[in-house]
N, C-alpha and C positions, 0 to 999 in steps of 0.2 A: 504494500500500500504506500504511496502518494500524499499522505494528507497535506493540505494547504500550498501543494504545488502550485505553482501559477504556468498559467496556459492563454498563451491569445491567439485567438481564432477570426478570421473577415468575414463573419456572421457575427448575429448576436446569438448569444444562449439560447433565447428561445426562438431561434431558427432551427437550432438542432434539439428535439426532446431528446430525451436519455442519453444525457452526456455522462459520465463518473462524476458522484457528487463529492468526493473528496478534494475536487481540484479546484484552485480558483482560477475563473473566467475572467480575461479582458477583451473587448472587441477592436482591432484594431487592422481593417483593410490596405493600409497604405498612403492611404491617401489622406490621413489627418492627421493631427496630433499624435503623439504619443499615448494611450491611457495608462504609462507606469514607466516603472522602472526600468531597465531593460535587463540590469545585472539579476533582476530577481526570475526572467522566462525561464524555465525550461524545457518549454513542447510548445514551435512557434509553427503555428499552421499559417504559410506563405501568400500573401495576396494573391486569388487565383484567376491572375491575368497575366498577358504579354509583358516583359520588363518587368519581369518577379526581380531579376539581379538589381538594376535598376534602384526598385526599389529598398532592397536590403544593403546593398552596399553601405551606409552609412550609418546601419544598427547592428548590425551583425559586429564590428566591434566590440559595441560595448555590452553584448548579454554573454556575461563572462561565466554565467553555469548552464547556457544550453547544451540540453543532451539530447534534443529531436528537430530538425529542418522537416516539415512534412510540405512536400512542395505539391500540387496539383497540375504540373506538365508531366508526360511521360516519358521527357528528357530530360538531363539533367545537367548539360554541359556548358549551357552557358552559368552553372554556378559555379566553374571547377576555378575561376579566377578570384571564387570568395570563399577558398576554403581555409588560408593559413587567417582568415578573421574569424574563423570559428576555432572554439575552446577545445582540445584534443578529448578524444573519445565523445562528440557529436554526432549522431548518425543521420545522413540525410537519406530521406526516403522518397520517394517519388508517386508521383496518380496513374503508374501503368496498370492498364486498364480500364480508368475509370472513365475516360472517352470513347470506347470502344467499339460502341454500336455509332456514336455522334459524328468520331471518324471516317468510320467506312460507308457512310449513307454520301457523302462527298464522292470519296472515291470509286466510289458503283453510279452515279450521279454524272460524275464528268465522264466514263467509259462511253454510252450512248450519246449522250452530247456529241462528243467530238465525232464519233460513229456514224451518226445521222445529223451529222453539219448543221446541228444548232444554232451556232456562232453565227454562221455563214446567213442563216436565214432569219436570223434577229437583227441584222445588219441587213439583210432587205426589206425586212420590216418596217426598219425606221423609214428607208427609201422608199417605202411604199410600192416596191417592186415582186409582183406574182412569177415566180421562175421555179416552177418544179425542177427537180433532177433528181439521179440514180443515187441512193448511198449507200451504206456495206453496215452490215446487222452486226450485232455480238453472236447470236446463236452460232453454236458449233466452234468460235475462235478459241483458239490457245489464250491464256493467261498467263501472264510469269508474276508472282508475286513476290515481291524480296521482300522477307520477315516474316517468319513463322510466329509472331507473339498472338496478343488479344487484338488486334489492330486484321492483322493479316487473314484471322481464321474468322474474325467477322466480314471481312472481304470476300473470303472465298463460299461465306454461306448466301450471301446475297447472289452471288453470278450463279450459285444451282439455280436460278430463277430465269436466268438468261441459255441456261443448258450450255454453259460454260466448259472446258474441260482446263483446270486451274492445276498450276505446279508450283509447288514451294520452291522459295530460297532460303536458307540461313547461313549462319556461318559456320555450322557443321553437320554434314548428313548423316542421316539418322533415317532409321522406319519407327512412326509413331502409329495408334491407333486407323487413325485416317489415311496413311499411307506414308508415302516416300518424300522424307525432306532431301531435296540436293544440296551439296553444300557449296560454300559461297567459292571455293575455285573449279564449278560448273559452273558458273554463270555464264559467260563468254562463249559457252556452247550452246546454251541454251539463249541466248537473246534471237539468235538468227531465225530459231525455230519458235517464235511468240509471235503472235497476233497484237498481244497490248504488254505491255508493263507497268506492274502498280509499289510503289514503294512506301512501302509501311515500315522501316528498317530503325534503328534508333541510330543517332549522330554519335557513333563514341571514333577511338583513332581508328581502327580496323574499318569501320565501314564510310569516313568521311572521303570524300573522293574517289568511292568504288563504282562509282555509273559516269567515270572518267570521259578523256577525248574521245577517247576509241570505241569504246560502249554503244554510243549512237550509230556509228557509221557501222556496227555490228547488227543493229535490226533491220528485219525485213521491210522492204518498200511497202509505203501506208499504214506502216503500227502506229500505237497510241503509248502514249508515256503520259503516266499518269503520278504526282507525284503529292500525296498525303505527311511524306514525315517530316524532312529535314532539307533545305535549298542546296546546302555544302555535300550531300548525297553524288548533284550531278554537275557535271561538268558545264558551267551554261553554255558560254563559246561555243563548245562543240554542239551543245544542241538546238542552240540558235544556226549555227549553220545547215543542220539536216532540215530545221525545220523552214528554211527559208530556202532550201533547194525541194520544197515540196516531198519530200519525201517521208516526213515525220508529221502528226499533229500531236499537241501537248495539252492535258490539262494542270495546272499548277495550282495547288493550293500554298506552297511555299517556292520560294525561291531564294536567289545568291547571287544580286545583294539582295539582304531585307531588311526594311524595305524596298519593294522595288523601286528605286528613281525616275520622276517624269523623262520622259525620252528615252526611255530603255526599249532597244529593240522586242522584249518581248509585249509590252503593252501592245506593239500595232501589228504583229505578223501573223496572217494569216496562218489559221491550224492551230490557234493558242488560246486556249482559255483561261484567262488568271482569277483566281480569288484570294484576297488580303488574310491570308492565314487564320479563316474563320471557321477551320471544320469543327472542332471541338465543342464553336459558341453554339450554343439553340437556346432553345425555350428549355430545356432538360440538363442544363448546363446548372443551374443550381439544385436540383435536386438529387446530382451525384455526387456533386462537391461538397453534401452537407451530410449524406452516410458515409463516405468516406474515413473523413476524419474520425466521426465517430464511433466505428468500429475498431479504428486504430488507437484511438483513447484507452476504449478499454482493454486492448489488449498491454496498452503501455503501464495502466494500472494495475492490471494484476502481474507484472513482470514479464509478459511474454513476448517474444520474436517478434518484430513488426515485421507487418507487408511491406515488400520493394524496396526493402533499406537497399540501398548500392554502394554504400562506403562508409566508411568510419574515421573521422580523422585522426591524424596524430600528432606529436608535440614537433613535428619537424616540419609540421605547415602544410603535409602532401595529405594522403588517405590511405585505409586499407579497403581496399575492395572488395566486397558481397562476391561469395564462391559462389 
């Protein structure tokens, strides 16, 4: 037991019933005042928006007995520059999965999109222009999905819908219940043989710049790249070039740089659909980010393993990393 622990969370208490009553509550989003001390947190549940780092940079200092970062992205990389601010043996934990279905309704979303030229015909729309044409179905296409997590296996439940025939990526192959993961030095053999590509992968060193220069000019003429996790995933140059030699069309919910800059060739090139890194947000975007924590509470209250920890700091500034 916890008693009189202090915990701040960017709800208020009675946002979440059934919190642990032994803990004390402060509400604090980010974006106000401080409600305390900072040296007295110790289980700081993270602003759950964009520029969580952002925002913590300049408190994480001073809560000199934090022993829980509970962040609500399923990344966690942009906090790896705030970690010798946190107090050694800190565990940061992360919200994977808690987007999961919010995720992949985007990325099942932009596939048919770009498939049956959407784009193309919301821009004749504005023009006021009636121009039927031919365009190419999902039914029956290959899928390559890089990342076997909760992200990936909710991608690949929605394209049964499309009678999709879907293949995993990870970073090591494996046969799971559902079948055959490939591992991530199959990819390169397998792009040529894909119809689309969806990347649900998480941003760590191993997978940053793996959908590199050469990755593009490896798919088949008319595939779809579709890209849910991380911008630093692909290569842009290269795949602004495929897609401007008409060979590629893209949907982006992130990209590199983020944001993206007015006048970036992906805002105007034909075959691109971008959206501002909004998959996660919906209308159901609070109501997972308020059980979340909460079941994570009590498991911290009665002393047990938290969900998604991925590191642990240490007195030398770096982390130990979740096996």
């Amino acid at each position: 037991m916890k008693d009189g622990t202090t915990v701040w969370l960017p709800y208020h208490r009675s946002r979440i019933p059934g919190l642990p009553d032994e803990f004390t509550y402060a509400y604090w989003d980010g974006s106000g005042p401080l409600p305390g001390d900072p040296a007295e947190v110790r289980f700081l549940a993270g602003p759950p928006a964009p520029g969580a780092d952002r925002v913590l940079r300049p408190v994480l200092p001073r809560m000199r007995n934090l022993e829980v970062l509970q962040l609500f992205s399923s990344g966690y990389d942009h906090m790896l520059p705030l970690l010798d601010a946190m107090p050694p043996g800190t565990r940061l934990s992360t919200g994977h999965g808690v987007h999961r279905e919010a995720t992949a309704e985007p990325a099942v979303t932009l596939l048919p999109a770009l498939s049956r030229g959407l784009g193309v015909f919301g821009a004749r729309q504005a023009e006021g222009a009636w121009q039927p044409e031919f365009r190419t179905s999902l039914v029956g296409k290959r899928v390559l999905i890089v990342g076997h997590g909760a992200v990936g296996a909710a991608v690949a439940a929605r394209l049964g819908a499309f009678r999709c025939e879907t293949l995993f990526v990870a970073r090591t192959a494996r046969t799971t219940p559902a079948g055959r993961v490939h591992g991530a030095a199959e990819l390169r053999g397998l792009l040529p043989t894909a119809d689309a590509v969806v990347l649900c992968a998480p941003l760590t060193g191993q997978t940053r710049g793996m959908f590199g220069a050469q990755a593009p000019a490896l798919m088949k003429d008319g595939a779809l790249l579709v890209n849910v996790a991380r911008g630093e995933l692909v290569d842009t140059g290269a795949l602004v070039r495929e897609v401007r030699a008409g060979r590629l069309r893209a949907g982006l919910d992130v990209t590199d740089p983020e944001p993206l800059p007015p006048g970036h060739p992906l805002w105007h090139l034909p075959g691109v659909l971008v959206t501002p890194h909004v998959a996660a947000f919906t209308d159901a975007f609070p109501a997972m980010t308020e059980d979340f924590p909460r079941r994570q509470l009590h498991r911290y209250a009665r002393g047990e393993e938290l969900h998604n920890v991925v590191l642990t700091t240490t007195a030398a500034g770096d982390a130990v990393r979740a096996a």
